[in-house]
mmCIF file of the N, C-alpha and C atoms, coordinates in Angstrom:
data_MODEL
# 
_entry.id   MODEL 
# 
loop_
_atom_site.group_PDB 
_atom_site.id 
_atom_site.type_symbol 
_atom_site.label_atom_id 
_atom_site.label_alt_id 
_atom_site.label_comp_id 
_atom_site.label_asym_id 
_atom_site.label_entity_id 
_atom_site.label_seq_id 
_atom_site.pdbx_PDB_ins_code 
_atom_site.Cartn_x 
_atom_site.Cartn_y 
_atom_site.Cartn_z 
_atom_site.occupancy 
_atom_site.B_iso_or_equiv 
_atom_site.pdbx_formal_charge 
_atom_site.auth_seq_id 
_atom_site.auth_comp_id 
_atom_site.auth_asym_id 
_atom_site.auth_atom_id 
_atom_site.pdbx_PDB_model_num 
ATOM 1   N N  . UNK A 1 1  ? -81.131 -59.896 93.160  1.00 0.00 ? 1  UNK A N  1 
ATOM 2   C CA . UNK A 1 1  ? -82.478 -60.328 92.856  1.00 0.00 ? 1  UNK A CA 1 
ATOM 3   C C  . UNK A 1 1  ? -82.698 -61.727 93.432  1.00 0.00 ? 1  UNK A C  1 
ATOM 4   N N  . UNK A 1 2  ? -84.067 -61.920 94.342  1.00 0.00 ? 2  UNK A N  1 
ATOM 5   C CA . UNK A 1 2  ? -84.374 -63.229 94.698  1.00 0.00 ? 2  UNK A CA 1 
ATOM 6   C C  . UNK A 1 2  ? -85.085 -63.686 93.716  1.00 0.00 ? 2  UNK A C  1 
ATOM 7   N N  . UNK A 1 3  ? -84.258 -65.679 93.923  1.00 0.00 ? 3  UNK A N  1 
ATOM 8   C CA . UNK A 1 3  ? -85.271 -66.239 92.404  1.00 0.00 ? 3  UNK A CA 1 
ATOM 9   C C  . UNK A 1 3  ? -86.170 -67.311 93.164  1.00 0.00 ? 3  UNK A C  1 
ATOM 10  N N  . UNK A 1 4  ? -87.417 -67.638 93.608  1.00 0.00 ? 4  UNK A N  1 
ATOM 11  C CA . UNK A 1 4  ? -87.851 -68.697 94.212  1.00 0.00 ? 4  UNK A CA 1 
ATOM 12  C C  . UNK A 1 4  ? -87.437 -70.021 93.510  1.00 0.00 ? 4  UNK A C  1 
ATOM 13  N N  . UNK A 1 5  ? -87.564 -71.021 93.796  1.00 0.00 ? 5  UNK A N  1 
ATOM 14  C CA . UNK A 1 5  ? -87.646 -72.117 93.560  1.00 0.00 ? 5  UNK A CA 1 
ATOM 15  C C  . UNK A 1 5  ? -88.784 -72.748 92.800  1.00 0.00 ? 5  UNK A C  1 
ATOM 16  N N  . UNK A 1 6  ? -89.678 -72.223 92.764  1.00 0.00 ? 6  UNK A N  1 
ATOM 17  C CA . UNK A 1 6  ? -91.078 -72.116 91.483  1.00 0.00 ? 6  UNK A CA 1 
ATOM 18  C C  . UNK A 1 6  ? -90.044 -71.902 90.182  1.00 0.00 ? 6  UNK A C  1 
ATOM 19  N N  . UNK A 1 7  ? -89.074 -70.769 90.393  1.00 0.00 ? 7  UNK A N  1 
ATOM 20  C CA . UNK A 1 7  ? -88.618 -69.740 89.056  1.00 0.00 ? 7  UNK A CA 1 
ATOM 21  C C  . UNK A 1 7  ? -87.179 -70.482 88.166  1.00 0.00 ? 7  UNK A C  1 
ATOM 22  N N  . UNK A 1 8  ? -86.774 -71.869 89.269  1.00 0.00 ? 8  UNK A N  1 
ATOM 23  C CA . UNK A 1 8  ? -85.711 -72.428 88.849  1.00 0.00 ? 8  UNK A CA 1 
ATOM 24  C C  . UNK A 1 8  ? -85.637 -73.471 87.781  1.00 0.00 ? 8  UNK A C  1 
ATOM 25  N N  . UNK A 1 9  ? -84.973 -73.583 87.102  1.00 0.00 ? 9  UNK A N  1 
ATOM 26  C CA . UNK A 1 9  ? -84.970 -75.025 86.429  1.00 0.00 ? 9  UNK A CA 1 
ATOM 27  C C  . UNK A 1 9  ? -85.034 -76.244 87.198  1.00 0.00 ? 9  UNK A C  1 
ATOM 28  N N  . UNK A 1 10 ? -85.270 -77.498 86.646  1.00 0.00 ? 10 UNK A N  1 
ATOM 29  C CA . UNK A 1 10 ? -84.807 -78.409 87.680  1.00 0.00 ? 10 UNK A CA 1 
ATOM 30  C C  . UNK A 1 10 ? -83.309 -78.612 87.894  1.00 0.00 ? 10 UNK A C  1 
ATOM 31  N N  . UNK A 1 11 ? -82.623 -78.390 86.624  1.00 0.00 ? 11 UNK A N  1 
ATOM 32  C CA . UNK A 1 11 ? -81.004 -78.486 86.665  1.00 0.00 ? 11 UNK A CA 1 
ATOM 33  C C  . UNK A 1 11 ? -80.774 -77.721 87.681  1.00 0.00 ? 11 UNK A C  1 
ATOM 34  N N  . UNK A 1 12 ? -81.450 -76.276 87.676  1.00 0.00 ? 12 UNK A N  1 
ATOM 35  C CA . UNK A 1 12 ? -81.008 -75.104 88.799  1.00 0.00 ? 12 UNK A CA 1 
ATOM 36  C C  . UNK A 1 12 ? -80.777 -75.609 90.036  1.00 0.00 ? 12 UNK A C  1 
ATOM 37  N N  . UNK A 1 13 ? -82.306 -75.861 90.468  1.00 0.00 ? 13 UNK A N  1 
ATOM 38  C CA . UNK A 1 13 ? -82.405 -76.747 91.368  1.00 0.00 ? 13 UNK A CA 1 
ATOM 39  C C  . UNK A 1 13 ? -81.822 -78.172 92.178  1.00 0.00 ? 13 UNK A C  1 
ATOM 40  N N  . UNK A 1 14 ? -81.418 -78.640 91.271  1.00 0.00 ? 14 UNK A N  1 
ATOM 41  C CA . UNK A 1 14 ? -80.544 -80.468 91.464  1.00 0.00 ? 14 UNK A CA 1 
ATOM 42  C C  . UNK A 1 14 ? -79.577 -79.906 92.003  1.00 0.00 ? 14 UNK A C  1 
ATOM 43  N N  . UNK A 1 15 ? -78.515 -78.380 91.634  1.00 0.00 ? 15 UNK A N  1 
ATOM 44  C CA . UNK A 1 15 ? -77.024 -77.784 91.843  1.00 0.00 ? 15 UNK A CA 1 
ATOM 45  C C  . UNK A 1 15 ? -77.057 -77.432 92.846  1.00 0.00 ? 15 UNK A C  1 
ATOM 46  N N  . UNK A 1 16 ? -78.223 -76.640 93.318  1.00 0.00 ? 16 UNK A N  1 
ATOM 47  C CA . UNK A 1 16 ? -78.150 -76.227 94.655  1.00 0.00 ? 16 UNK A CA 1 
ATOM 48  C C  . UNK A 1 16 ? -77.934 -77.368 95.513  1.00 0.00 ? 16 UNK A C  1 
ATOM 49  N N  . UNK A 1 17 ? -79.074 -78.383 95.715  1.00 0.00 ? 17 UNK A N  1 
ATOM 50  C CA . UNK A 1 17 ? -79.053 -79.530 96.488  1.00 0.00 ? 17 UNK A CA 1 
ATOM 51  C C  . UNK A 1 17 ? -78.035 -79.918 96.144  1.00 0.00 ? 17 UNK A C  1 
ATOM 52  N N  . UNK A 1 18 ? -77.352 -80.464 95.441  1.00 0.00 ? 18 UNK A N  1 
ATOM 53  C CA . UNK A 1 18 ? -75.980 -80.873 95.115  1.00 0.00 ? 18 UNK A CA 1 
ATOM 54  C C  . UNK A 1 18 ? -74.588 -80.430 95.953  1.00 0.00 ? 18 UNK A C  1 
ATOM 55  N N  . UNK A 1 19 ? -74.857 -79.249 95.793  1.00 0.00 ? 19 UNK A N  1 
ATOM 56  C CA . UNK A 1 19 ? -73.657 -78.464 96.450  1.00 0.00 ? 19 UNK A CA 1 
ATOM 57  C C  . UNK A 1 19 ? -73.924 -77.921 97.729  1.00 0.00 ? 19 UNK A C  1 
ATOM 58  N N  . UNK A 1 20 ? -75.444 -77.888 98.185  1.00 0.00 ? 20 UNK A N  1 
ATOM 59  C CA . UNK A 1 20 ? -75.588 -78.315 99.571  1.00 0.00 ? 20 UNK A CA 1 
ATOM 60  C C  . UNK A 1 20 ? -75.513 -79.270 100.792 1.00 0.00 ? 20 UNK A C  1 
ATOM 61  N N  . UNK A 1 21 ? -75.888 -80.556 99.731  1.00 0.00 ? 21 UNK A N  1 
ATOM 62  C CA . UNK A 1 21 ? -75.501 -81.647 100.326 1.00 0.00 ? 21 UNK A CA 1 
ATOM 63  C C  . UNK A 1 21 ? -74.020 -81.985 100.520 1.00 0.00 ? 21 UNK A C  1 
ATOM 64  N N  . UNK A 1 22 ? -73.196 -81.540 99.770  1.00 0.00 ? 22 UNK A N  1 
ATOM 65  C CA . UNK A 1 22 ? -71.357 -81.974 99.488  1.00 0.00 ? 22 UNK A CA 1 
ATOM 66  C C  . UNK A 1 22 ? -71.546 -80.790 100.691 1.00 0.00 ? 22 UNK A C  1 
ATOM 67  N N  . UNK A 1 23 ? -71.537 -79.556 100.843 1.00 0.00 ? 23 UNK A N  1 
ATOM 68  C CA . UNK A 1 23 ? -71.094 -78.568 101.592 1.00 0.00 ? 23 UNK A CA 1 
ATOM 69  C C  . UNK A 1 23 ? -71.424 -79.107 103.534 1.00 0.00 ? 23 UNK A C  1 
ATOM 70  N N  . UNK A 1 24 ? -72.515 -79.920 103.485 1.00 0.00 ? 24 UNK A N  1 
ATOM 71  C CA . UNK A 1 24 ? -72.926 -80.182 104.597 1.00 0.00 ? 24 UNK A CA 1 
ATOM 72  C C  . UNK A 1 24 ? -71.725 -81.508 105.336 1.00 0.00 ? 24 UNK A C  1 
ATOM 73  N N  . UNK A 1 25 ? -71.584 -82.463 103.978 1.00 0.00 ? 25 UNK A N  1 
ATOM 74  C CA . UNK A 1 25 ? -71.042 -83.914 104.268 1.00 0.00 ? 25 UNK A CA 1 
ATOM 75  C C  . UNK A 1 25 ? -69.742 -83.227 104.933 1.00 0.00 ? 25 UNK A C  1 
ATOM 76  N N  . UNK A 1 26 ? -68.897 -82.218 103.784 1.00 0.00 ? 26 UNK A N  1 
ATOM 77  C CA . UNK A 1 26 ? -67.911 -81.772 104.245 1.00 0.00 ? 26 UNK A CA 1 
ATOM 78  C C  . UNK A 1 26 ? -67.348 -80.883 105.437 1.00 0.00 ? 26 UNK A C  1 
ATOM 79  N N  . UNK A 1 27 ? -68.912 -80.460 106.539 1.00 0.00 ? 27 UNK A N  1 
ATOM 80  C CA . UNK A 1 27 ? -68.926 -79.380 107.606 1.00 0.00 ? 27 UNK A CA 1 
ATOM 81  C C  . UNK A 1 27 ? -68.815 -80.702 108.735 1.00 0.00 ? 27 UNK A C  1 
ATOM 82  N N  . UNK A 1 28 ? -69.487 -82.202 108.187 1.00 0.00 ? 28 UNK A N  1 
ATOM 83  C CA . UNK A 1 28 ? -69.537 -83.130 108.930 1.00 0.00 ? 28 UNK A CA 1 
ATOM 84  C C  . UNK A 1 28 ? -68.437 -84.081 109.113 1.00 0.00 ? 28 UNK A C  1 
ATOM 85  N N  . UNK A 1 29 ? -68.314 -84.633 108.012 1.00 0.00 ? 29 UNK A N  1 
ATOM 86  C CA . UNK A 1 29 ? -66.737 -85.565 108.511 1.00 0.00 ? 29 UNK A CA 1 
ATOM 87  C C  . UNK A 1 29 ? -65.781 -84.861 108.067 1.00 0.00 ? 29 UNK A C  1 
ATOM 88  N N  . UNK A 1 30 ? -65.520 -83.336 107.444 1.00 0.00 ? 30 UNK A N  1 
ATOM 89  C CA . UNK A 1 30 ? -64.318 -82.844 107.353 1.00 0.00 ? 30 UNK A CA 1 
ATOM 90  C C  . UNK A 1 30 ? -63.385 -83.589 106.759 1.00 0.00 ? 30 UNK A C  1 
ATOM 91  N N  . UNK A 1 31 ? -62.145 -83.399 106.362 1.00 0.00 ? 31 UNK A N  1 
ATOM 92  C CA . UNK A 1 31 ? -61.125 -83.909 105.061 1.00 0.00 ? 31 UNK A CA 1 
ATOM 93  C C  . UNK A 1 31 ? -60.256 -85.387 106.091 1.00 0.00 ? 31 UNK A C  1 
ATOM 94  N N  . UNK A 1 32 ? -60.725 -86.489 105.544 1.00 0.00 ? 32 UNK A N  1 
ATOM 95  C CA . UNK A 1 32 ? -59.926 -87.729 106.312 1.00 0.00 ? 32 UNK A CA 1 
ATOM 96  C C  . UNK A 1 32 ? -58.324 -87.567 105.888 1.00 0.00 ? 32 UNK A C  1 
ATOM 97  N N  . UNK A 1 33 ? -58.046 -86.733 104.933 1.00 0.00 ? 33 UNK A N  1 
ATOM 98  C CA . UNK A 1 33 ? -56.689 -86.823 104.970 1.00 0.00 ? 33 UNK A CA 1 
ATOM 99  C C  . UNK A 1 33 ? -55.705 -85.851 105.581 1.00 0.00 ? 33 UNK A C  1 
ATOM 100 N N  . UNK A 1 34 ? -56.706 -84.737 106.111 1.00 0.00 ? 34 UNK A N  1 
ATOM 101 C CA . UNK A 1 34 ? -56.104 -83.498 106.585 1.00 0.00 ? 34 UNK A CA 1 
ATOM 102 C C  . UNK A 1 34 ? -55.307 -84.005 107.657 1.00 0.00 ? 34 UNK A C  1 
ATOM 103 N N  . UNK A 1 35 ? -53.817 -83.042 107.103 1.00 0.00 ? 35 UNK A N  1 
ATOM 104 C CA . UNK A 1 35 ? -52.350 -83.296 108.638 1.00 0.00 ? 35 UNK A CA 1 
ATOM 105 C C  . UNK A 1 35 ? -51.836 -84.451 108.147 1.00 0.00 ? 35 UNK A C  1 
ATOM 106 N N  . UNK A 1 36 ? -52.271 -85.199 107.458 1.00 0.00 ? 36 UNK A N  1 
ATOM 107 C CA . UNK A 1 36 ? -51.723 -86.362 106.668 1.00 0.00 ? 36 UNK A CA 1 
ATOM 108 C C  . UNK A 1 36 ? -50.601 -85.637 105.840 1.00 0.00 ? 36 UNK A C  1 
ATOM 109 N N  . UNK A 1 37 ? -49.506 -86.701 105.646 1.00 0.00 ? 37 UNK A N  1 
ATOM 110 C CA . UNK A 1 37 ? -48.034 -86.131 105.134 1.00 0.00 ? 37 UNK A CA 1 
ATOM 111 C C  . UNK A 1 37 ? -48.125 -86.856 103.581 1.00 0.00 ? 37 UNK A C  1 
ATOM 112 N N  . UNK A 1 38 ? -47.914 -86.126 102.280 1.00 0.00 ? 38 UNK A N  1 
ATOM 113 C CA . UNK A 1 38 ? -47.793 -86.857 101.316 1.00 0.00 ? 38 UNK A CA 1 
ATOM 114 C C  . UNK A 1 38 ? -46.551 -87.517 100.874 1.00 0.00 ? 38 UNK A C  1 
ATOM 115 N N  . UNK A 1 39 ? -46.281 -88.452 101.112 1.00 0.00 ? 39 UNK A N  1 
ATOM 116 C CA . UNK A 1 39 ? -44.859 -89.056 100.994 1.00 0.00 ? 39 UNK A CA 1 
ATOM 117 C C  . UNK A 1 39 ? -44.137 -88.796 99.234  1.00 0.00 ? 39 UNK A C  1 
ATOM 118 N N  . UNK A 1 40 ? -43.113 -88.546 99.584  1.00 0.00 ? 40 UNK A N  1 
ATOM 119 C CA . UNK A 1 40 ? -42.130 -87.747 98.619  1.00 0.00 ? 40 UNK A CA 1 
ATOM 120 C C  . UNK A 1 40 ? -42.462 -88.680 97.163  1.00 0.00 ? 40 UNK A C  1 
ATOM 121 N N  . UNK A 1 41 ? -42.320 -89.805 97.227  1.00 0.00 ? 41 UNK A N  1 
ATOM 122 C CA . UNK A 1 41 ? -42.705 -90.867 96.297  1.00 0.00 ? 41 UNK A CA 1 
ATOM 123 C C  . UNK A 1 41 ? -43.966 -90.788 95.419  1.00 0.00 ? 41 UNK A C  1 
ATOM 124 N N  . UNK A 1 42 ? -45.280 -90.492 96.220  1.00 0.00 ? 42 UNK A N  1 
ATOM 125 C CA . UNK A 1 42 ? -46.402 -90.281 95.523  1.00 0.00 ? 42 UNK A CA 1 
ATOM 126 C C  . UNK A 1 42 ? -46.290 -88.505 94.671  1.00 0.00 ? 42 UNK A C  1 
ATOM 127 N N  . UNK A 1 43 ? -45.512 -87.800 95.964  1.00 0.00 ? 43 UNK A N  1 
ATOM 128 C CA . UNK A 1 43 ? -45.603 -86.696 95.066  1.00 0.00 ? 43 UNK A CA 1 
ATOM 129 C C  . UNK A 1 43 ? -45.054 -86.200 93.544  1.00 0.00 ? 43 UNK A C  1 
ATOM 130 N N  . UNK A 1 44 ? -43.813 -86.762 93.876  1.00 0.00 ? 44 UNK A N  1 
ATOM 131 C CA . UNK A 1 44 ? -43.073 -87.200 92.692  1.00 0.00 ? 44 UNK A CA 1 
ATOM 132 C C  . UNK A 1 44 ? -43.662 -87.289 91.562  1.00 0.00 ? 44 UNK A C  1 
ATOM 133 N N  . UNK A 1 45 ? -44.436 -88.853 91.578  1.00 0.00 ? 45 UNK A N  1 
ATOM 134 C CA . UNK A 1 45 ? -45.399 -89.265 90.601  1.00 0.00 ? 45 UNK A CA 1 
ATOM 135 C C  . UNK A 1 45 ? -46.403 -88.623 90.345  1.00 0.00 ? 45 UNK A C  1 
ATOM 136 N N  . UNK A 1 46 ? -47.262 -87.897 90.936  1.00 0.00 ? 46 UNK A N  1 
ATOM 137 C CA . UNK A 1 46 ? -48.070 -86.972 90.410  1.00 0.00 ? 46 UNK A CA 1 
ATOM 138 C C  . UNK A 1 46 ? -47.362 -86.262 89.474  1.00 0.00 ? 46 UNK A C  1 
ATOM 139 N N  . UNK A 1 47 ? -46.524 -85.013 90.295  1.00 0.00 ? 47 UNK A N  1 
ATOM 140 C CA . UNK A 1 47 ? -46.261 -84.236 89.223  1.00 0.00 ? 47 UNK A CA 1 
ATOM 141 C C  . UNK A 1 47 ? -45.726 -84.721 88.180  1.00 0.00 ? 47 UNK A C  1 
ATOM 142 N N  . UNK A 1 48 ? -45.201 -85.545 87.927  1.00 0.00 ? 48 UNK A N  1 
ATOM 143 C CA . UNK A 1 48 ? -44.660 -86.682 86.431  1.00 0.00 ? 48 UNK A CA 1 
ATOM 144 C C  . UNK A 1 48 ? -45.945 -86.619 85.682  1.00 0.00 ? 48 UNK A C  1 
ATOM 145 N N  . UNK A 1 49 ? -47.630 -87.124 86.196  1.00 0.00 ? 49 UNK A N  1 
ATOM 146 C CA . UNK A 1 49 ? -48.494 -87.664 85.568  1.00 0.00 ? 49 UNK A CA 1 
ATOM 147 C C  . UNK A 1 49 ? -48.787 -85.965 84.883  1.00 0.00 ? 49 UNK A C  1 
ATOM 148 N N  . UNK A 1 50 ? -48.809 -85.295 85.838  1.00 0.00 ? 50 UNK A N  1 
ATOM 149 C CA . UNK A 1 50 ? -49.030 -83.513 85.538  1.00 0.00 ? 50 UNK A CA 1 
ATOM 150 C C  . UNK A 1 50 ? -48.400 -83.348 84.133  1.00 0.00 ? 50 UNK A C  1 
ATOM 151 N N  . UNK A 1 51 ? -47.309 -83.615 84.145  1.00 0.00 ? 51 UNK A N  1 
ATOM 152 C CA . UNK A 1 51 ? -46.003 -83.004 83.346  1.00 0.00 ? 51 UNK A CA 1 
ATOM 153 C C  . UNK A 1 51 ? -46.842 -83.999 82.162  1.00 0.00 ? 51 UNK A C  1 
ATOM 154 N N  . UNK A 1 52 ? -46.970 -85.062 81.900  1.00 0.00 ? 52 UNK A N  1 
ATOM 155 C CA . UNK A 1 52 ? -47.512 -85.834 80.995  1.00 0.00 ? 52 UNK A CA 1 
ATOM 156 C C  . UNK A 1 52 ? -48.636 -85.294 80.461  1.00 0.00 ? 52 UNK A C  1 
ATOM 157 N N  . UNK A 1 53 ? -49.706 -85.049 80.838  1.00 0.00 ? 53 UNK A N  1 
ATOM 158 C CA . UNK A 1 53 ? -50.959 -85.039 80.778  1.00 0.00 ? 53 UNK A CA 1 
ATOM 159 C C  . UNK A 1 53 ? -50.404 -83.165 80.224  1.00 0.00 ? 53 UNK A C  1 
ATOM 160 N N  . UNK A 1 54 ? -50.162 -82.446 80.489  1.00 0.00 ? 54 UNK A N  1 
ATOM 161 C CA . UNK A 1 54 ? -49.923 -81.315 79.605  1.00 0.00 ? 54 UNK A CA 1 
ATOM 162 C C  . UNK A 1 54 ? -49.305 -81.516 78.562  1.00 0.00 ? 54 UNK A C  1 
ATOM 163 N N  . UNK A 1 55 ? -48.130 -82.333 78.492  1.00 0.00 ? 55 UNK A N  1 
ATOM 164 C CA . UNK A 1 55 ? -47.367 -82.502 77.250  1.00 0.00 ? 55 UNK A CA 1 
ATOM 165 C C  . UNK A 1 55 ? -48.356 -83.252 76.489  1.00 0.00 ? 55 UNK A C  1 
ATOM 166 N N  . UNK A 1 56 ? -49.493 -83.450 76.586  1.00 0.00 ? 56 UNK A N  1 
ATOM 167 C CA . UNK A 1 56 ? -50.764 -84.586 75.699  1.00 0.00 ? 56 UNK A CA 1 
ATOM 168 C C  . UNK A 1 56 ? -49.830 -86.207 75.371  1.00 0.00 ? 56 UNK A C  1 
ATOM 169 N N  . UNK A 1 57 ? -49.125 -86.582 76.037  1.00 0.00 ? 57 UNK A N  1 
ATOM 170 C CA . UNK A 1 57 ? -48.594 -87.686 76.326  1.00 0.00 ? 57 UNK A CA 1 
ATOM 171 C C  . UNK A 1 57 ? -49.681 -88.675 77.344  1.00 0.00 ? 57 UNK A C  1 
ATOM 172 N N  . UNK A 1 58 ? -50.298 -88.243 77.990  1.00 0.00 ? 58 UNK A N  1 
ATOM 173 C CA . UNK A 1 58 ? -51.754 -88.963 78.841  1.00 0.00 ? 58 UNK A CA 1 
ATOM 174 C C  . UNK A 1 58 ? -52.722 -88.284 78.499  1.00 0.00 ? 58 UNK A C  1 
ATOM 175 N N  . UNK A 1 59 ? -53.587 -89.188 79.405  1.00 0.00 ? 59 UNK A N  1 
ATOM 176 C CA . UNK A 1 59 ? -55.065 -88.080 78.893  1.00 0.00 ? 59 UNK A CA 1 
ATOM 177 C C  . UNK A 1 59 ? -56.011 -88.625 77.747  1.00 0.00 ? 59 UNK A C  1 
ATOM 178 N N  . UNK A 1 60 ? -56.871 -88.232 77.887  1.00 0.00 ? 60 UNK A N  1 
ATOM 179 C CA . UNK A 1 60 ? -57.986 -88.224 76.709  1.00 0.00 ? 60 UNK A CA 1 
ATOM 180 C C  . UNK A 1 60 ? -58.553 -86.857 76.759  1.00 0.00 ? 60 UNK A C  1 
ATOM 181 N N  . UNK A 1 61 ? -58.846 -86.131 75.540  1.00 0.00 ? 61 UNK A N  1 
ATOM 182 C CA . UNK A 1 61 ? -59.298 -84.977 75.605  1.00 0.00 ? 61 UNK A CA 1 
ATOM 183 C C  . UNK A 1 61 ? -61.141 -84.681 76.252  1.00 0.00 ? 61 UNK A C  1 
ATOM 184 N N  . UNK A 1 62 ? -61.632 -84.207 77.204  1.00 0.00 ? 62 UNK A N  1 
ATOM 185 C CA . UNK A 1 62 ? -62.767 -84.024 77.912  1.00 0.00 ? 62 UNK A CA 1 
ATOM 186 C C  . UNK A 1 62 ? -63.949 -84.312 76.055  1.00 0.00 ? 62 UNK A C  1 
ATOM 187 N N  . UNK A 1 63 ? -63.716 -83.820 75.249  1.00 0.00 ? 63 UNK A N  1 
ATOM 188 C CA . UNK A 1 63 ? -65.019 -83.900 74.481  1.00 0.00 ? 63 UNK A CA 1 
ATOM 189 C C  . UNK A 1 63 ? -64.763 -85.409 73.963  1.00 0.00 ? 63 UNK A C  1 
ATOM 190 N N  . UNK A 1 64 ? -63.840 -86.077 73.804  1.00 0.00 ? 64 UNK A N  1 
ATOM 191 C CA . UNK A 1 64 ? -64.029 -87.060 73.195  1.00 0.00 ? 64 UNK A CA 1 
ATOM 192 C C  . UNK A 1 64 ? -64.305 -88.175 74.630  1.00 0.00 ? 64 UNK A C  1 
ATOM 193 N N  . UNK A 1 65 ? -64.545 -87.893 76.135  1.00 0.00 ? 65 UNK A N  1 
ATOM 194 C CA . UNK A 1 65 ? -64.768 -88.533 76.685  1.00 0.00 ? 65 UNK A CA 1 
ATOM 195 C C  . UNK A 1 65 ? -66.266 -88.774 76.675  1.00 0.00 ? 65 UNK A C  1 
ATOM 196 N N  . UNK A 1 66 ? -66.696 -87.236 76.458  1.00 0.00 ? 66 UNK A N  1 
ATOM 197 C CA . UNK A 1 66 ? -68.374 -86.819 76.645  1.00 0.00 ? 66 UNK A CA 1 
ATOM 198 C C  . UNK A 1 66 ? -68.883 -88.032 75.423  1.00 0.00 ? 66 UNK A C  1 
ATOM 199 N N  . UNK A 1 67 ? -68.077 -87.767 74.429  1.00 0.00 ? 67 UNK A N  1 
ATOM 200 C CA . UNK A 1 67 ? -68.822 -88.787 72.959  1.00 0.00 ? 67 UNK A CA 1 
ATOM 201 C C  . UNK A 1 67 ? -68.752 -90.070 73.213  1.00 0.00 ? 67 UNK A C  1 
ATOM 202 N N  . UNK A 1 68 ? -67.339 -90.534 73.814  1.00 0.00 ? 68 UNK A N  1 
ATOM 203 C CA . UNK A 1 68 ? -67.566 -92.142 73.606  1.00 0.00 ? 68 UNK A CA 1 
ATOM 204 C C  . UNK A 1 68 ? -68.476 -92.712 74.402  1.00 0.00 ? 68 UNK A C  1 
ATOM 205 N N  . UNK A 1 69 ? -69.051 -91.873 75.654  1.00 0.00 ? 69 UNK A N  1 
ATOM 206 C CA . UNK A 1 69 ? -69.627 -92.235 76.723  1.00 0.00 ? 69 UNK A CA 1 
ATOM 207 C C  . UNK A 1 69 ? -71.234 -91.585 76.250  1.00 0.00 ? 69 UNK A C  1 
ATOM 208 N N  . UNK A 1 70 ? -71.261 -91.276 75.432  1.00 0.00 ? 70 UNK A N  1 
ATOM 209 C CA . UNK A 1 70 ? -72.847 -90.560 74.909  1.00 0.00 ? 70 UNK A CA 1 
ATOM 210 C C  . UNK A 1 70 ? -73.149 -90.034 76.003  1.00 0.00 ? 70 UNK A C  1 
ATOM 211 N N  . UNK A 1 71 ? -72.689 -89.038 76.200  1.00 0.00 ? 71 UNK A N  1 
ATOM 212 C CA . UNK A 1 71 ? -73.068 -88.071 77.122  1.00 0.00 ? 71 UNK A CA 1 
ATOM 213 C C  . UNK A 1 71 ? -73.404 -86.840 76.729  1.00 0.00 ? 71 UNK A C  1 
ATOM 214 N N  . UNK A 1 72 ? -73.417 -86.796 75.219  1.00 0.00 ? 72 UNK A N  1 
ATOM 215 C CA . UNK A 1 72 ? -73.844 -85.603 74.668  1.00 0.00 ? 72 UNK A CA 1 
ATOM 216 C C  . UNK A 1 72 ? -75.258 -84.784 74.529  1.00 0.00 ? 72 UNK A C  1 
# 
């Protein structure tokens, strides 16, 4: 089913442009880090922060970010 753009929300609307505009930036300058090597050191540390952030050792949980930031 086609929905015009009369028929959208504005939220509807903002997502499209949103993810048209990112889809375009990204057809244009493409990934600056692509072929780039991640050195053993950073990788390391990620997955450490990974391993943390599941064990709820890091982190803040997403709803209590939405609240402190009144984003509700």
């Amino acid at each position: 089913m086609s929905v015009t753009v009369a028929q959208m929300s504005r939220d509807e609307l903002k997502e499209i442009i949103a993810l048209t505009v990112e889809q375009k930036l990204l057809e244009m300058l493409g990934d600056p880090d692509e072929g780039l090597e991640l050195r053993k050191s950073v990788r390391d540390r990620l997955l450490r922060q990974k391993k943390a952030v599941a064990a709820g050792e890091r982190g803040e949980p997403f709803e209590d970010v939405v609240r402190r930031l009144g984003l509700e």
